[in-house]
C-alpha positions, -999 to 999 in steps of 0.1 A, spaced: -270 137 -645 -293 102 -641 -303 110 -604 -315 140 -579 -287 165 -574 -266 159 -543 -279 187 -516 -249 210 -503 -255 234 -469 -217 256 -468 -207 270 -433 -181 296 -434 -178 326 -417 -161 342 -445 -188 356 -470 -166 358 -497 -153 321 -497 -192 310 -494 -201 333 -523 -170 318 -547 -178 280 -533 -213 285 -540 -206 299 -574 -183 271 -584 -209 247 -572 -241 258 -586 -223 252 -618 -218 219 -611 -251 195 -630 -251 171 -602 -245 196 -570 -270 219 -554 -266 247 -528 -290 248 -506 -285 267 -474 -256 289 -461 -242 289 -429 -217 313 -411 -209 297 -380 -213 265 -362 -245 270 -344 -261 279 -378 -249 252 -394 -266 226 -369 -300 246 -372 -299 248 -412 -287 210 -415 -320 200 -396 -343 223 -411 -327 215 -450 -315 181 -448 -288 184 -471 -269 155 -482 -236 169 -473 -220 197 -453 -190 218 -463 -174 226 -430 -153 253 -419 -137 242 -385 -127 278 -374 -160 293 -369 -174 319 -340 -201 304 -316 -196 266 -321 -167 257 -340 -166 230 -369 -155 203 -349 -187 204 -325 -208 212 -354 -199 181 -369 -204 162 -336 -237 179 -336 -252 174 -370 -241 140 -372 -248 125 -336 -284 130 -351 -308 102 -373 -302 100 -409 -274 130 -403 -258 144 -432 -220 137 -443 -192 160 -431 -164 172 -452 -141 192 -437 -125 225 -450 -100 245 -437 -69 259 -437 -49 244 -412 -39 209 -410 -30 205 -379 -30 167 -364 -55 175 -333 -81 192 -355 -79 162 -383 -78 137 -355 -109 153 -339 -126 163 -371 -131 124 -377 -137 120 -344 -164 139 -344 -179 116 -374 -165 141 -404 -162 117 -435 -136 138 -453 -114 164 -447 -100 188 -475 -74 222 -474 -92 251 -492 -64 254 -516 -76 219 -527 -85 224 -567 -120 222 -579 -117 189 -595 -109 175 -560 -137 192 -540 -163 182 -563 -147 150 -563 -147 147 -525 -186 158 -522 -194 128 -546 -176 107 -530 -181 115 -500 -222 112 -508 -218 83 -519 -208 69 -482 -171 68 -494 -145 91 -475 -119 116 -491 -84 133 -474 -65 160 -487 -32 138 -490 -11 159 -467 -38 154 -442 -38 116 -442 0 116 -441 -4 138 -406 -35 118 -394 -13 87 -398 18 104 -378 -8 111 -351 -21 75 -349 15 60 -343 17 85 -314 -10 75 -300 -16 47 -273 -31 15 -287 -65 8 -273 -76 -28 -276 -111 -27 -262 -131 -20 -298 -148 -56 -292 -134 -68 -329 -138 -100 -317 -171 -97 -328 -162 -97 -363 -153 -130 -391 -117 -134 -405 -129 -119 -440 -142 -87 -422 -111 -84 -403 -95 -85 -443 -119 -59 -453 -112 -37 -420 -74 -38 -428 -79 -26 -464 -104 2 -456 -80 12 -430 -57 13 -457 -77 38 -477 -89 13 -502 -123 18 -523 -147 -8 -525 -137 -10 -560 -100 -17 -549 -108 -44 -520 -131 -62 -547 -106 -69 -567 -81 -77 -538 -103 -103 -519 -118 -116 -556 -156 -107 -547 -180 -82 -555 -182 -47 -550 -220 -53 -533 -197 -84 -514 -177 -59 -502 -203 -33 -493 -219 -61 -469 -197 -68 -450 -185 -28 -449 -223 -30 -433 -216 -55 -411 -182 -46 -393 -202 -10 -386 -227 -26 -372 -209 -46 -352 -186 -20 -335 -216 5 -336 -196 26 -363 -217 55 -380 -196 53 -411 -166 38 -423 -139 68 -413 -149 59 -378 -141 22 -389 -108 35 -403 -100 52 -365 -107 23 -351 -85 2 -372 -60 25 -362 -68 23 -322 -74 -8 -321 -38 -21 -337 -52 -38 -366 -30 -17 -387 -2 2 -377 10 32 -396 41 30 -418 72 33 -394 55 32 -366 71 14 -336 59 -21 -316 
């Protein structure tokens, strides 16, 4: 490990799944538990007191459910980032989940390897979906009405390119080598188009790709 540990709060309302996560993790040289949480409301208070770097998130909790715990934690300045875990997969929860500003969402029958994966990832600013969600969030997406009103007139032909890609699910590492620039290129203008659409991260950029009709999901109609 070259840097400082990546800080981890857990909300669950299930001791036992908090116990075996925080196990798993603590074993982990780059990841470090530091607060519990059993519901939603918890969550939000031990996020602000601990400022972790990322939350594991259980959406069915008692109190305030994940989803608003999300909304919560991140509607606030230098707010951690969300991953989602539960076990449903159910289009409205995803859908809202990101909504909410969640910048990952993972079943908890997802291995090891791919939760501690998705915290990395996921603490590095990138995003991570357990693949049977992303196939549902895309189905939900093509149901949905197309909105038009995201002001992405506001943004250059080559971050409409970069929008399209990360909508796509594309690292930063795969659009570098698709548009023939830089990763730190790439992270610019990743900047840029969330600042311009007053984005907190770039899974909100992705729904908004999706709203907006800058790329329509595979088989979807219009």
């Amino acid at each position: 490990m070259t840097g400082p540990a990546i800080r981890v709060l857990l909300a669950d309302d299930q001791p036992l799944v908090r116990a075996g996560l925080k196990m798993f993790l603590s074993a982990q040289p780059d990841i470090e538990v530091i607060a519990e949480a059993a519901d939603g409301r918890e969550a939000v208070d031990a996020a602000h007191e601990h400022a972790p770097d990322v939350v594991l998130m259980d959406v069915r909790m008692p109190n305030v459910d994940g989803v608003e715990a999300t909304r919560l934690i991140t509607a606030a300045p230098d707010a951690p980032r969300v991953l989602v875990l539960t076990t449903f997969d159910l289009d409205e929860i995803v859908y809202e989940a990101l909504r909410a500003g969640a910048s990952g969402f993972l079943l908890k029958d997802a291995s090891e390897e791919r939760l501690t994966t998705a915290i990395r990832v996921v603490a590095d600013g990138g995003s991570m979906f357990a693949p049977s969600v992303t196939r549902r969030l895309i189905e939900e997406f093509a149901r949905r009405p197309q909105k038009r009103d995201h002001h992405l007139d506001r943004l250059t032909d080559r971050e409409n390119q970069v929008l399209r890609l990360l909508a796509r699910g594309q690292s930063n590492a795969e659009i570098s080598a698709t548009l023939f620039v830089s990763e730190n290129t790439v992270k610019t203008h990743v900047a840029r188009i969330m600042m311009k659409l007053g984005l907190r991260d770039r899974v909100q950029a992705v729904v908004v790709a999706y709203e907006a009709g800058v790329v329509r999901p595979p088989g979807a109609s219009g």
